[in-house]
Steps between C-alpha positions, in 0.01 A plus 500: 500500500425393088560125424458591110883457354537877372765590298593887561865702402587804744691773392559910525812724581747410720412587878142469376463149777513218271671267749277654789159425283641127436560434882137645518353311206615151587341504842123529355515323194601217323851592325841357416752830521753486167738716498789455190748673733450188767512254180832621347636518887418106560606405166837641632491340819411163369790551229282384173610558157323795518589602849895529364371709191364794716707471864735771346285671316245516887810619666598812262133616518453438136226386334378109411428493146069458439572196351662307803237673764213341249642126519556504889115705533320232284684220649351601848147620358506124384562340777173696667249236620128650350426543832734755527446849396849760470583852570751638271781743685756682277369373185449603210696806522447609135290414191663254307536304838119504566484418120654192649327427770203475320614228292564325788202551635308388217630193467473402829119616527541756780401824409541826674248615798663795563787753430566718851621819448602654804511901450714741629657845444821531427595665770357342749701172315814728588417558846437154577811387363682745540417524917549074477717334747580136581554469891778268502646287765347401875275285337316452168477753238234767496388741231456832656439870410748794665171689560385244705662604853344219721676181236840766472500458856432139533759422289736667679399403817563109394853603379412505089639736258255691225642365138391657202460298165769577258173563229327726762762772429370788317651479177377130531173571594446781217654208249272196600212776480593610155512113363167413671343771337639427151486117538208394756262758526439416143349157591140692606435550169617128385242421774229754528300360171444183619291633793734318817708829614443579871646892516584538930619795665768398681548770708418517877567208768580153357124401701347754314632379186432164513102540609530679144705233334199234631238693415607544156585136462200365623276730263711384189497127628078540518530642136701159386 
C-alpha cells in the first residue's frame, strides 16, 4: 500500500484492461477513480443544468463537447481533499483535451505522477472484444470471454444469457480502433518528454498485468 497522494491517468486501446487495472490499482494504493463517463452520467441523474444539456446527447451515443467535460472534471478535481490523490479513467482522449487538463492541473498544484499506457496489439484488442459477452440475468452481471468454456457454462447453468455490446460488433470494434489510434495514441508523445509515461504490455492474464502495472508505478513513484 502507498499513502503518498499520486496523481496517475490510465489509458491504451480499447480491450487493452483499463477498467480491470483500476479495480486492481485502487486496492494497493491511495487513489480516487474519475472517470468523465460516471461524471456526465450523475450530472444526468441528479438533473443539474448541466445534467439536461447532455441527457440526450448520452443517450444517442454522441459526444459531450470538451468544453462541458472540462467544467464538470475541474469541479470534482476541486473538491479533492490534498490528502487525496486521483486516477484518471477515459480522460484525456485527445490532445487539445490533455492541453486542458494541464491547465487545470496547474492551477490547482497537482501535477502528473504518471501517464499508464497499457499496450496491446490490435488484434488481440479485436479478439478480446470481439469474443466479449455480458452474462445477463440469474444474478449480477459478469464480463466474460466465449473462449472461456468453464464462465460460458456457469452462466448458463444459473439461467443467464451471453449479450454482446452493441460497440463490440466488428465494424464497431475496427471504428473505435481507428479513432484511438488517430486521437489517443497520440497522447504518448504529449507525455513521453516530460519523463512520467509508464509503457505496459497488456497482454496475458489481468494478474499478470497488473504485477507489471505496480512494478512500473512504483519505479516512477521512487523517481518523483
Amino acid at each position: 500500500m502507498n499513502d503518498r497522494p499520486i496523481h496517475l491517468l490510465l489509458f491504451g486501446p480499447p480491450g487493452a484492461g483499463k477498467s480491470t487495472q483500476t479495480d486492481y490499482l485502487l486496492q494497493h494504493w491511495n487513489l480516487v477513480p474519475i472517470s468523465t463517463g460516471a461524471l456526465l452520467r450523475a450530472q444526468v441523474a441528479r438533473a443539474t443544468e448541466i445534467g439536461k444539456q447532455v441527457s440526450g446527447i448520452l443517450s444517442r451515443g454522441e459526444l459531450v463537447a470538451d468544453e462541458i467535460i472540462i467544467r464538470v472534471l475541474r469541479a470534482r478535481l476541486d473538491a479533492l481533499s490534498p490528502a487525496q490523490g486521483f486516477l484518471l479513467d477515459g480522460f484525456p482522449r485527445n490532445t487539445p483535451q490533455a492541453q486542458a487538463l494541464d491547465q487545470i492541473l496547474h492551477e490547482l498544484h497537482r501535477p502528473l505522477h504518471a501517464a499508464i499506457f497499457l499496450e496491446l496489439g490490435m488484434a488481440e484488442a479485436i479478439n478480446r472484444l470481439g469474443g466479449r459477452r455480458i452474462c445477463h440475468g440469474g444474478g449480477a452481471d459478469e464480463i466474460i470471454h466465449i473462449s472461456d468454456e468453464a464462465a460460458v457454462a456457469r452462466c448458463i447453468e444459473r439461467g443467464g444469457l451471453l449479450v454482446q455490446r452493441p460497440d463490440d460488433l466488428p465494424n464497431v470494434i475496427i471504428r473505435r480502433l481507428a479513432v484511438y489510434h488517430a486521437q489517443t495514441e497520440p497522447l504518448l508523445n504529449f507525455y513521453r518528454p516530460r519523463g512520467i509515461v509508464c509503457v505496459v504490455d497488456a497482454a496475458g492474464s489481468p494478474h499478470e498485468v497488473a504485477r507489471r502495472v505496480s512494478a512500473a508505478l512504483e519505479q516512477m513513484t521512487r523517481a518523483t
